[in-house]
DSSP file (Angstrom, degrees, kcal/mol; ACC not computed):
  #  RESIDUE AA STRUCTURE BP1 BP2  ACC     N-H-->O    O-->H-N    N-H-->O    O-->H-N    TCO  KAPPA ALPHA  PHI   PSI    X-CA   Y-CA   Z-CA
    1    1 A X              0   0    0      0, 0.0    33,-0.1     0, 0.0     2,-0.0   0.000 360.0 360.0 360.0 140.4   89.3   77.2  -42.0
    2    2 A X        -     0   0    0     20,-0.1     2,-0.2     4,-0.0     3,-0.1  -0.318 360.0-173.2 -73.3 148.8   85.6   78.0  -40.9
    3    3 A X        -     0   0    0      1,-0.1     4,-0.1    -2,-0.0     5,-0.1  -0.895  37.2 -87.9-140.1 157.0   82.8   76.0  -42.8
    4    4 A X  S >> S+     0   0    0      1,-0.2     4,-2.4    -2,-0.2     3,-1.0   0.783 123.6  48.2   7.7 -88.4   79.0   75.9  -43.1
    5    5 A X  H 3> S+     0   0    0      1,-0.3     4,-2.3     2,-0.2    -1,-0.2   0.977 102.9  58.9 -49.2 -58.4   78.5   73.7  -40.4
    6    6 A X  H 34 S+     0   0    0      2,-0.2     4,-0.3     1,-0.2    -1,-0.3   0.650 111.5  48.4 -61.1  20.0   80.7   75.6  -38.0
    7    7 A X  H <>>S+     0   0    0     -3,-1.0     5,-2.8     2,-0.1     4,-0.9   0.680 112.0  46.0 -94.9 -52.1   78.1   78.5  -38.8
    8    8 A X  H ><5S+     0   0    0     -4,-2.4     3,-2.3     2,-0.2    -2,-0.2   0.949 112.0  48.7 -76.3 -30.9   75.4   76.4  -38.3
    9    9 A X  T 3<5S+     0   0    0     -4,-2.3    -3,-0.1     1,-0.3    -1,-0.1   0.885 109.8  63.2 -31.2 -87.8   76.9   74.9  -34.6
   10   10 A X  T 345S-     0   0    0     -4,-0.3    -1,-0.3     1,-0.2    -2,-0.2   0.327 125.7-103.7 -23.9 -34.9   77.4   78.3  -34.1
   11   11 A X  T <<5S+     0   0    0     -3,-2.3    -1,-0.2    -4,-0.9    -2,-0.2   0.028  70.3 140.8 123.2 -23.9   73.7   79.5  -34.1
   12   12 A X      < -     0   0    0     -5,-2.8     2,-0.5    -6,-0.1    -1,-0.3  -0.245  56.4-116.3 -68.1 168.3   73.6   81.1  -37.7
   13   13 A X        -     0   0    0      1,-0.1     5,-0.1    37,-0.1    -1,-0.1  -0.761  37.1 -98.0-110.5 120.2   70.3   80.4  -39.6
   14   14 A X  S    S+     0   0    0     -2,-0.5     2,-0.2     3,-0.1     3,-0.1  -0.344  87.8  77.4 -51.9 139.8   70.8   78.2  -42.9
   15   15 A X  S >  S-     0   0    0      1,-0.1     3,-1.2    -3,-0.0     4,-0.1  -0.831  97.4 -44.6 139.7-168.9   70.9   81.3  -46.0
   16   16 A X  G >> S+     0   0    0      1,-0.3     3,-6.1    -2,-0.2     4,-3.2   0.798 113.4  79.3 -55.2 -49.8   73.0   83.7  -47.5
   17   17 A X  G 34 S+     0   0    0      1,-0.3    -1,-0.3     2,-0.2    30,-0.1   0.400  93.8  48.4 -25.7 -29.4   74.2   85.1  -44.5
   18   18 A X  G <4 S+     0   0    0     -3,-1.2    -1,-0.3     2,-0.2    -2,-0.2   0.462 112.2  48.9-114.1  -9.9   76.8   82.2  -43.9
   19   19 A X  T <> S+     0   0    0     -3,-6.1     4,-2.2     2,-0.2     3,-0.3   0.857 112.0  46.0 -74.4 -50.5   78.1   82.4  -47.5
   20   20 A X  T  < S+     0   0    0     -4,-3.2    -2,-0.2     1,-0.2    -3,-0.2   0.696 121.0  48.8 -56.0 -12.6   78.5   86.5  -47.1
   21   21 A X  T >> S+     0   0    0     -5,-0.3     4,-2.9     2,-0.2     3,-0.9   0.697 104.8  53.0-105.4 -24.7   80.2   85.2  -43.4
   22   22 A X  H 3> S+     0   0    0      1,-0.3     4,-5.4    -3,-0.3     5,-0.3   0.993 108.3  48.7 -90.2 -48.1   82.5   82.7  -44.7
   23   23 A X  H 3< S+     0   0    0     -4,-2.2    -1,-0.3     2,-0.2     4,-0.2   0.489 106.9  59.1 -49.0 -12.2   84.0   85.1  -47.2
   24   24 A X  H <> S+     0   0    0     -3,-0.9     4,-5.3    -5,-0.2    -2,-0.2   0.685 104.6  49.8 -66.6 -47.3   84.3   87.4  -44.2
   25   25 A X  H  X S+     0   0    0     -4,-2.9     4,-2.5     1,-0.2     5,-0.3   0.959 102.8  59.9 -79.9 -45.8   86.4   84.7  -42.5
   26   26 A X  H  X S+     0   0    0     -4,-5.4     4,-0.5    -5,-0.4    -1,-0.2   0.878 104.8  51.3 -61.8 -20.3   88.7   84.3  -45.6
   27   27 A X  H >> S+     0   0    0     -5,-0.3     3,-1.4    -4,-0.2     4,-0.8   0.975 109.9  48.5 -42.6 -72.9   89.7   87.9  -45.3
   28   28 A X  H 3X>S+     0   0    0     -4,-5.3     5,-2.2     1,-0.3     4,-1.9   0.816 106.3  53.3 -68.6 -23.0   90.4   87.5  -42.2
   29   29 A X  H 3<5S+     0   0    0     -4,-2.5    -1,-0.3     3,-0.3    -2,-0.2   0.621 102.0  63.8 -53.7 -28.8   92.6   84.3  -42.7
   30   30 A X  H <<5S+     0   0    0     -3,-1.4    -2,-0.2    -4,-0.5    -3,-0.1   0.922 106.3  46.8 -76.3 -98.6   94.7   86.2  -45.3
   31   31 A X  H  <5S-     0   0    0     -4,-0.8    -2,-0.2     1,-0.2    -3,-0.1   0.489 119.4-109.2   0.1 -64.2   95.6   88.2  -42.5
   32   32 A X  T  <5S+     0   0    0     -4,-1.9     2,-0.7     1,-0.2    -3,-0.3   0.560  77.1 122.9 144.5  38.1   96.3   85.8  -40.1
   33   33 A X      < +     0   0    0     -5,-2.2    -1,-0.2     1,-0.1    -3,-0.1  -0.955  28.4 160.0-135.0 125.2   93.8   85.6  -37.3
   34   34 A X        +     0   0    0     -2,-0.7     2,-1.7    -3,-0.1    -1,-0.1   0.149  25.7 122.8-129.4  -4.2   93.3   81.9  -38.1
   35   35 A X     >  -     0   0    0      1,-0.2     4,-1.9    -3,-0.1     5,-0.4  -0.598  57.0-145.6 -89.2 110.7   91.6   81.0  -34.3
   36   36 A X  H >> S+     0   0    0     -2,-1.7     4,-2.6     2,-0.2     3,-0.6   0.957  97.9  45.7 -46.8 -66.6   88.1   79.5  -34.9
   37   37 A X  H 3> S+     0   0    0      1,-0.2     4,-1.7     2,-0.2     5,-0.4   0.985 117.2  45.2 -44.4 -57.0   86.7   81.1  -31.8
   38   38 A X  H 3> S+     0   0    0      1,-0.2     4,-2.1     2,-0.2    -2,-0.2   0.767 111.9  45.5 -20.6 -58.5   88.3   84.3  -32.5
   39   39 A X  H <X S+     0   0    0     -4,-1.9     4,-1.3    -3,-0.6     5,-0.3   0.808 109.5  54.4-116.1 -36.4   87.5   84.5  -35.7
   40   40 A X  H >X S+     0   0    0     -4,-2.6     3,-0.9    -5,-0.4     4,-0.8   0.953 113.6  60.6 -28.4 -73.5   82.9   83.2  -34.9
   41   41 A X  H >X S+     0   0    0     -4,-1.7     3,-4.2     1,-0.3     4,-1.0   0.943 105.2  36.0 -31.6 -95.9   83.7   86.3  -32.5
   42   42 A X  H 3X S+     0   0    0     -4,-2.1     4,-1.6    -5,-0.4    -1,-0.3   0.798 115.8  54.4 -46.8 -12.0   84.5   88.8  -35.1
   43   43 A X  H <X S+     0   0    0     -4,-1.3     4,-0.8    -3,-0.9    -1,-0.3   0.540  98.5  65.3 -99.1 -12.7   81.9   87.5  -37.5
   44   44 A X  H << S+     0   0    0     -3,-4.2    -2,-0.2    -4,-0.8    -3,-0.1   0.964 104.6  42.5 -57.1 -69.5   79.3   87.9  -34.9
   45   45 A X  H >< S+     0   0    0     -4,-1.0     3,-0.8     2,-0.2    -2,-0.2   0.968 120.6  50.9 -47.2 -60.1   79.6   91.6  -34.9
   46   46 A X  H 3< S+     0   0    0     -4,-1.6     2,-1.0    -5,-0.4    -2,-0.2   0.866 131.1   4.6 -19.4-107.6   79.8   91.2  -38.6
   47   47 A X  T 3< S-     0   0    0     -4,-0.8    -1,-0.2    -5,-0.1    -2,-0.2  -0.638  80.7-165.1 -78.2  41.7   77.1   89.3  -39.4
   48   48 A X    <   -     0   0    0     -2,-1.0     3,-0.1    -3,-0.8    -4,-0.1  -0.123  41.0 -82.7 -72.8 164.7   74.8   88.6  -36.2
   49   49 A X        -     0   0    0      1,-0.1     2,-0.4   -37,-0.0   -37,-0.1  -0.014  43.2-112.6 -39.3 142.7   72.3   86.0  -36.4
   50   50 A X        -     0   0    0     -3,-0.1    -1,-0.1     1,-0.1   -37,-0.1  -0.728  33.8-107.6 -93.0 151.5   69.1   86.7  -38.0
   51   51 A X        -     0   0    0     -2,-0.4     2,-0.2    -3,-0.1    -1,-0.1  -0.250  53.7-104.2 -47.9 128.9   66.0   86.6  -35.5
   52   52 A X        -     0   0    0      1,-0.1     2,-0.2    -3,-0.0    -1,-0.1  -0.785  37.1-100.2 -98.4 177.3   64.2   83.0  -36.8
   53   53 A X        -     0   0    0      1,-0.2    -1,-0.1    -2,-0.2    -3,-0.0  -0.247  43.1-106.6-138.6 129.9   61.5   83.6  -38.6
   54   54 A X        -     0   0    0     -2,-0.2     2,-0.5     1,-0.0    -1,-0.2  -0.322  36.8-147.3 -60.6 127.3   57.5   83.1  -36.0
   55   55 A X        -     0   0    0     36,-0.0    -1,-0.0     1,-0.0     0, 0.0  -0.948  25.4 -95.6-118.8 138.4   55.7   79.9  -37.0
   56   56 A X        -     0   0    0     -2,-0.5    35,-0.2     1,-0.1     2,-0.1   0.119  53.3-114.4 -24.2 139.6   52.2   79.6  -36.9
   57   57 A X        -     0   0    0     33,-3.1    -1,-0.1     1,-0.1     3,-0.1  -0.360   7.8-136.4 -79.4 157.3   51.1   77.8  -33.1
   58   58 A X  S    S+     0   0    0      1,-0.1     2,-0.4    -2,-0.1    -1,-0.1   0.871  94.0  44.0 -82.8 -23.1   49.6   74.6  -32.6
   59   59 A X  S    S-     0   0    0     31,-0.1     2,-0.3    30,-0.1    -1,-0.1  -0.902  87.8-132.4-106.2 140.4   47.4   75.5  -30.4
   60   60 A X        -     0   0    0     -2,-0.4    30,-0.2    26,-0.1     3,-0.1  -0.788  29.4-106.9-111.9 157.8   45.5   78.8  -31.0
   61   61 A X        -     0   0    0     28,-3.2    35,-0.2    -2,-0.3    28,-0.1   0.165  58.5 -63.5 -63.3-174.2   45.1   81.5  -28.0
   62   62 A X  E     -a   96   0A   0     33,-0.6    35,-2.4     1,-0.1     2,-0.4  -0.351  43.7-153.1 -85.0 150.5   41.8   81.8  -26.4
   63   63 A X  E     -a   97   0A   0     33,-0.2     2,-0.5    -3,-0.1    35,-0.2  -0.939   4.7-156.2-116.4 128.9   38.8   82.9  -27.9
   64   64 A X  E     -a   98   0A   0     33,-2.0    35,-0.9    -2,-0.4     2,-0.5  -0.962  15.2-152.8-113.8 145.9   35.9   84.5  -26.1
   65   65 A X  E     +a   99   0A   0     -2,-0.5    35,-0.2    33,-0.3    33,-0.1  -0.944  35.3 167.2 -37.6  71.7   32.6   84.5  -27.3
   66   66 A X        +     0   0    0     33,-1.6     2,-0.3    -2,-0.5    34,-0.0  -0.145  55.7  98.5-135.0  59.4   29.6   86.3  -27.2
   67   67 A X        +     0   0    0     34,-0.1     2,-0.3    33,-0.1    34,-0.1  -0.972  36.3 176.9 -39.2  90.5   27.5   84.7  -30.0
   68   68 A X        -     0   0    0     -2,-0.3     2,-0.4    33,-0.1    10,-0.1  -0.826  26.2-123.4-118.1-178.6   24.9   82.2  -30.3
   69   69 A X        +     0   0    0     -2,-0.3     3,-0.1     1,-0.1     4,-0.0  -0.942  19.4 179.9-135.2 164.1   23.0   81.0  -33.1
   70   70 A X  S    S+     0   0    0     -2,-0.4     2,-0.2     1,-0.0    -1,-0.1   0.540  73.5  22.1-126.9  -6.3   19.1   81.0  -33.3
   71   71 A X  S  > S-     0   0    0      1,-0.1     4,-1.7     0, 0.0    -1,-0.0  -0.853  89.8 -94.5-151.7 167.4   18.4   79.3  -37.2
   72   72 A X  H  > S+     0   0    0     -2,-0.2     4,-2.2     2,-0.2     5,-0.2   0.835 121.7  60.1 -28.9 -53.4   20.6   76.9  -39.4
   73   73 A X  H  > S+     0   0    0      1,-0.2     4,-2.1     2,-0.2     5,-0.3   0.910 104.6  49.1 -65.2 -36.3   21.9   79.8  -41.3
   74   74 A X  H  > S+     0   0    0      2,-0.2     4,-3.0     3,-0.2     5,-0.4   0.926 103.5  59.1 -85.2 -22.9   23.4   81.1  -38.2
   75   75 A X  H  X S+     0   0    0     -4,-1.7     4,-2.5     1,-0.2    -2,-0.2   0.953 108.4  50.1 -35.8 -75.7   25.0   77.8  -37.2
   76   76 A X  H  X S+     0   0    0     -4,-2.2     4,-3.6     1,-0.3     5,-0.3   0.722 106.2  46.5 -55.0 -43.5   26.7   78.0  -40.2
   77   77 A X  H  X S+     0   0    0     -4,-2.1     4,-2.3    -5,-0.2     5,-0.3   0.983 114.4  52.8 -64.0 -54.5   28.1   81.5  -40.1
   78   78 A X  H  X S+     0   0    0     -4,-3.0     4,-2.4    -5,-0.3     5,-0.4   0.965 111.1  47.6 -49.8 -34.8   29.3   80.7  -36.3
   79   79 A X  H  X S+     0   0    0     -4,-2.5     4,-2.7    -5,-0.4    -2,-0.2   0.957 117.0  43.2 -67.9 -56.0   31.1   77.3  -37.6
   80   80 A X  H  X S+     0   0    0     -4,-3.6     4,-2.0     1,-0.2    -1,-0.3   0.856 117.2  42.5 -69.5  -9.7   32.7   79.4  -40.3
   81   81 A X  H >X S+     0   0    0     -4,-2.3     4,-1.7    -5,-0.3     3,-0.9   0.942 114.3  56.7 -73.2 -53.4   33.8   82.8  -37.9
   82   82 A X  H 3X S+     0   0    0     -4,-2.4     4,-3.6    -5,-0.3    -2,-0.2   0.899 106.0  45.3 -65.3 -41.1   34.9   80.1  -35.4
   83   83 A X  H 3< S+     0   0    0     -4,-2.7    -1,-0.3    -5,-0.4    28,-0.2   0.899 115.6  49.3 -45.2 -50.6   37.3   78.5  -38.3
   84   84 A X  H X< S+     0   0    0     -4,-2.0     3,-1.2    -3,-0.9    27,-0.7   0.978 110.2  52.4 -19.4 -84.8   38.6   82.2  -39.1
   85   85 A X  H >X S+     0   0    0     -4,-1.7     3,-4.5     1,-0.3     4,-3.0   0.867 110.6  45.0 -33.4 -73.1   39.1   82.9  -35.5
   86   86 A X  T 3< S+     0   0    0     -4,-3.6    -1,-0.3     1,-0.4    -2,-0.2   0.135 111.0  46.9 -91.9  42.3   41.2   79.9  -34.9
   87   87 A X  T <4 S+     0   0    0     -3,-1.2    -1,-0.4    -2,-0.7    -2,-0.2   0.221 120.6  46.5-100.6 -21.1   43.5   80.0  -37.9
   88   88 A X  T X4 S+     0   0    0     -3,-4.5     3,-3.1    -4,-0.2     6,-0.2   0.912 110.5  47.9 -71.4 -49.3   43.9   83.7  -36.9
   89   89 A X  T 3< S+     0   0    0     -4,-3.0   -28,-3.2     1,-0.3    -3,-0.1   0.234  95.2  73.2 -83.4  13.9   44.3   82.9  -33.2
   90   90 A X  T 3  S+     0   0    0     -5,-0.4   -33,-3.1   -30,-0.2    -1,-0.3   0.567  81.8 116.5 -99.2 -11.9   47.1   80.1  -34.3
   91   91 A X    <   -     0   0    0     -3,-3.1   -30,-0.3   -35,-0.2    -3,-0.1  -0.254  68.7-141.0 -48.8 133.6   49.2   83.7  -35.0
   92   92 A X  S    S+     0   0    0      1,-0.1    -1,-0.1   -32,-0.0    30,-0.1   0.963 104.1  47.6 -52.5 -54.0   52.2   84.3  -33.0
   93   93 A X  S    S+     0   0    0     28,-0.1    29,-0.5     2,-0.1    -1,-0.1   0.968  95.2  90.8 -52.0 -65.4   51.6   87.9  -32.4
   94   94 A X        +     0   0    0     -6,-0.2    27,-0.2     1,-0.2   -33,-0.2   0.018  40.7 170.6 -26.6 107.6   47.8   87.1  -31.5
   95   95 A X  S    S-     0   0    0     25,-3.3   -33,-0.6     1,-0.5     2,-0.3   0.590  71.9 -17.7-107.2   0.2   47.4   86.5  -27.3
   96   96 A X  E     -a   62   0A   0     24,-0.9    -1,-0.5   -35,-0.2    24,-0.3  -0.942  50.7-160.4-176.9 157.5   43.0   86.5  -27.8
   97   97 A X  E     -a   63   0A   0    -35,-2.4   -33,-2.0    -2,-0.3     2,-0.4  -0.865   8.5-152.6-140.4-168.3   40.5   87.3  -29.8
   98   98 A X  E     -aB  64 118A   0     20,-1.5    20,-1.3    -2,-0.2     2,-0.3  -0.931  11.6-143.6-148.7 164.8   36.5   87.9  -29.0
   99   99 A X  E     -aB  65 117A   0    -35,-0.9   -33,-1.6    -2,-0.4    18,-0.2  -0.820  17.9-138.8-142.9 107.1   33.7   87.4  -31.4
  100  100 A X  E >   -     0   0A   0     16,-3.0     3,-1.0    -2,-0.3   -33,-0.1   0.261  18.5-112.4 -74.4 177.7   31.0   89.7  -31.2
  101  101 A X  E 3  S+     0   0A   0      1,-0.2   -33,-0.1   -34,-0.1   -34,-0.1   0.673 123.8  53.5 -77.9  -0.2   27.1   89.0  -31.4
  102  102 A X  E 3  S+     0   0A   0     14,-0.1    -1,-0.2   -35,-0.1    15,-0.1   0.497  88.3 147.8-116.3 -25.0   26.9   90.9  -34.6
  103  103 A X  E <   +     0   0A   0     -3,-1.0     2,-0.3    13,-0.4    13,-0.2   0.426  16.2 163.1 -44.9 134.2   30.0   88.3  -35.8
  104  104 A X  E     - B   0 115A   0     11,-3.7    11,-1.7   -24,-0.1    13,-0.1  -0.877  45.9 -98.3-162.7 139.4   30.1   87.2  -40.0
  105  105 A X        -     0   0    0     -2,-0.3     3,-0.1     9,-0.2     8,-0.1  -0.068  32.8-162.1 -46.4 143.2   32.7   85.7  -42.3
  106  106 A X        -     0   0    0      1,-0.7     2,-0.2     6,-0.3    -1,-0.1   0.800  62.9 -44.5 -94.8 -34.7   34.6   88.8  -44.5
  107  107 A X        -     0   0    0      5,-0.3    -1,-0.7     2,-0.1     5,-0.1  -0.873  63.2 -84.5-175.7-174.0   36.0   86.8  -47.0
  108  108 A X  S    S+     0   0    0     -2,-0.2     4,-0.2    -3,-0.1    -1,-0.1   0.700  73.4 110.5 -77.4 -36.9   37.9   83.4  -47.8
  109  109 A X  S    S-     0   0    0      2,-0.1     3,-0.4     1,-0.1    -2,-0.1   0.031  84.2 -99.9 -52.1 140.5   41.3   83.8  -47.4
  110  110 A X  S    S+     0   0    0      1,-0.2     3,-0.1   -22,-0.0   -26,-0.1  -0.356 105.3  25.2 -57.7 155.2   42.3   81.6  -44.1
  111  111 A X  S    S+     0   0    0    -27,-0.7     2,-0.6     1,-0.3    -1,-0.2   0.834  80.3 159.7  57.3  51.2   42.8   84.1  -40.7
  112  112 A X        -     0   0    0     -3,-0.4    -6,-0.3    -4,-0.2    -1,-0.3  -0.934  52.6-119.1 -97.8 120.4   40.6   86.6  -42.1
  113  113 A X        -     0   0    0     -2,-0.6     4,-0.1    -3,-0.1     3,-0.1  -0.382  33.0-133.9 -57.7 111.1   39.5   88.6  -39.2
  114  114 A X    >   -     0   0    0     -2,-0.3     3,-2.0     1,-0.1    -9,-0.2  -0.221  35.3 -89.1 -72.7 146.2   35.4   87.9  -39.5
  115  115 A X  E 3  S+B  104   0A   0    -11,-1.7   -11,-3.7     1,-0.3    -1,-0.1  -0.474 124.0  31.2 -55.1 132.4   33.1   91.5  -39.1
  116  116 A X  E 3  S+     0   0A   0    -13,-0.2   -16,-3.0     1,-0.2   -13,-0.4   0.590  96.9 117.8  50.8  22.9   32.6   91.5  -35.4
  117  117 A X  E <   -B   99   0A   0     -3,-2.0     2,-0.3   -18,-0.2   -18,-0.3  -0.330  39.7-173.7 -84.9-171.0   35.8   89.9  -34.5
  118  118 A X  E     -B   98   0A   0    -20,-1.3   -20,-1.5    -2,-0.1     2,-0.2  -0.918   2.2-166.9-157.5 161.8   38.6   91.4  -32.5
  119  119 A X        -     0   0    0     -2,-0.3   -22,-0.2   -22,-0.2     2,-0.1  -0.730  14.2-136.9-158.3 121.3   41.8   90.3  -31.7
  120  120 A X        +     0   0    0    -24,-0.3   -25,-3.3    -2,-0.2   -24,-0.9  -0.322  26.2 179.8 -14.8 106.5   45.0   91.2  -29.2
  121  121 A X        -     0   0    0    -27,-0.2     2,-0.4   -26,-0.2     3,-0.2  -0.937  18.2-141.9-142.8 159.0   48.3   91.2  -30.5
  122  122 A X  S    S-     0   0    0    -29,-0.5     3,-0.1    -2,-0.3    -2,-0.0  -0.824  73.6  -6.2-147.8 122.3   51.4   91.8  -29.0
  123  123 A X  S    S+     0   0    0     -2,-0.4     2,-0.3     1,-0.2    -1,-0.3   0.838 114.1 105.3  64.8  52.6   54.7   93.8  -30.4
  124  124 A X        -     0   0    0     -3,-0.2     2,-0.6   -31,-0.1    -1,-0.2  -0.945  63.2-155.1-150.7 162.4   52.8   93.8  -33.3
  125  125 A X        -     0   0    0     -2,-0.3    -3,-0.0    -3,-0.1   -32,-0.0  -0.913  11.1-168.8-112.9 148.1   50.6   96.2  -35.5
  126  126 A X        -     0   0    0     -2,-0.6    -1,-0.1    -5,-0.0    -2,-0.0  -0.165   5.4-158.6-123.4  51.3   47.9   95.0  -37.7
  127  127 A X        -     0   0    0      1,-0.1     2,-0.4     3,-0.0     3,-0.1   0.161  14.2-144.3 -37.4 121.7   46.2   97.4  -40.5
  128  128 A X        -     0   0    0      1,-0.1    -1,-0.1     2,-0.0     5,-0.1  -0.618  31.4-119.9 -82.7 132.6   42.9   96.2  -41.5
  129  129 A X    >>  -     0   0    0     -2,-0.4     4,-1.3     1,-0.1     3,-0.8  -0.047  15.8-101.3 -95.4-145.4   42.8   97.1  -44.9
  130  130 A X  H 3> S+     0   0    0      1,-0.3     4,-1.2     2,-0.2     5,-0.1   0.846 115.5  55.4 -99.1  -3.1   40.4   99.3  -46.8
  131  131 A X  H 34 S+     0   0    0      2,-0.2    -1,-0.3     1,-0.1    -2,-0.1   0.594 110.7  47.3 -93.0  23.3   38.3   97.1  -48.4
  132  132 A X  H <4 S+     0   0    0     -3,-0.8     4,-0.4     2,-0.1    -2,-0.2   0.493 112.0  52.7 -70.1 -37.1   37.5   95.5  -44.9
  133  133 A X  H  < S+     0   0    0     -4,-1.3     3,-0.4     2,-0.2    -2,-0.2   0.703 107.8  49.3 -80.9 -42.1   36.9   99.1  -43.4
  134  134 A X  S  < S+     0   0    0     -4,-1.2    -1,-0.1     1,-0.2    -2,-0.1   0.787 109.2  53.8 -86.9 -16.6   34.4  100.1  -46.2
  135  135 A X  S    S+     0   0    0     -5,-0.1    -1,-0.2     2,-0.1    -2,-0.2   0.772 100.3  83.9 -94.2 -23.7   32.4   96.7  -45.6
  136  136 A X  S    S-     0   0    0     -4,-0.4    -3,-0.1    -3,-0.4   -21,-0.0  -0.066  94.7 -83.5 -99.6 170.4   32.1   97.5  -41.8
  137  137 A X        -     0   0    0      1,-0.2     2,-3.6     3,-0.1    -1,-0.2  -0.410  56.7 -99.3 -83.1 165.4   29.6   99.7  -39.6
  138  138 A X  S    S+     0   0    0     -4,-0.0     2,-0.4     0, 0.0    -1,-0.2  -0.033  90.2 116.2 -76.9  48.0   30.8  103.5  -39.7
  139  139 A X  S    S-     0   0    0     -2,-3.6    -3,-0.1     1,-0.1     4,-0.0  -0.960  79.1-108.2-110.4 130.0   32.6  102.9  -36.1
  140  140 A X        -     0   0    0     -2,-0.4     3,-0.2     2,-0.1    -1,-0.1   0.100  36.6-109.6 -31.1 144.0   36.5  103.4  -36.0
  141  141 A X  S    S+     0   0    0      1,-0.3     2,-0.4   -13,-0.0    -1,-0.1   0.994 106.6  30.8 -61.4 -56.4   38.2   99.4  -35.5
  142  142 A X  S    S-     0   0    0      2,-0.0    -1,-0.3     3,-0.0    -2,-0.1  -0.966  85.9-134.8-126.4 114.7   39.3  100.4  -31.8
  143  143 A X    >>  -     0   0    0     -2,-0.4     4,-1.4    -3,-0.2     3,-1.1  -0.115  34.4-103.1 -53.7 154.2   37.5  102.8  -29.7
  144  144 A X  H >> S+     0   0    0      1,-0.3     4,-0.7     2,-0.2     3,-0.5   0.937 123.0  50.2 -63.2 -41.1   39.6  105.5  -27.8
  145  145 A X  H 34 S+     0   0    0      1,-0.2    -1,-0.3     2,-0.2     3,-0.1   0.792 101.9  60.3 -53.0 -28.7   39.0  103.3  -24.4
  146  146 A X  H <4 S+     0   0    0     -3,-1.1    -1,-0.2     1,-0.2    -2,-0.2   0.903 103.5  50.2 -72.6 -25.6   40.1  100.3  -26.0
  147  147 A X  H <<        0   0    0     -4,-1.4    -1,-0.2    -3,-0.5    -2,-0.2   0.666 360.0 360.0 -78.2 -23.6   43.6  101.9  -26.8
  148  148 A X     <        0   0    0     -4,-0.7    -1,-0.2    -3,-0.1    -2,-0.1   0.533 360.0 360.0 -70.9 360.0   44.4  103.2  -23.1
């Protein structure tokens, strides 16, 4: 009889999924098909493995720049976009971002993409939402060139 651990050996991802499997496999053991490979096999099809689940990177992807700062006050806004940036740019999905000269924190929450940021992502979509869009200058997130 199939257990836990031969789930997890297997590849499955600790959760429900190996309870909902294992009750699969006692069906089929009341039957008769009682072969541990066999029986992984038919619970595959079942039940495949869930996808695991992105963790944040350690390192975050590259950031370009085109920014300085000319007073105190703007030091300070660059430290805090640059903080944004790279808690954004620690995102799986994220392969760059840029920070424009125009660049200013949006809010607190960590990885909040700063007014004049941008960022790259790949297989993924990202909707800015609307109060981020109302706060911003009346230009569209991504120009029709940026999208080709």
């Amino acid at each position: 009889m199939l257990n836990g651990e031969d789930f997890l050996e297997a590849g499955w991802a600790p959760g429900p999924q190996i309870g909902q499997a294992l009750v699969k496999a006692a069906e089929y053991e009341a039957k008769g098909i009682t072969d541990p490979a066999y029986l992984l096999k038919l619970l595959r099809r079942d039940f495949p493995p869930t996808a695991p689940k992105m963790t944040m990177r350690d390192v975050a992807a590259p950031l370009a720049e085109a920014i300085e700062a000319t007073c105190p006050e703007d030091e300070r806004n660059i430290k805090s976009v640059r903080r944004f940036m790279t808690e954004l740019l620690q995102t799986p999905v994220v392969t760059r971002g840029a920070v424009m000269p125009d660049a200013c924190p949006a809010g607190s929450v960590p990885a909040t993409i700063p007014v004049g940021g941008a960022v790259a992502v790949q297989n993924a979509i990202i909707p800015v939402p609307t109060a981020q869009t109302s706060a911003a200058p009346c230009t569209p997130p991504f120009s029709s060139a940026e999208r080709e």
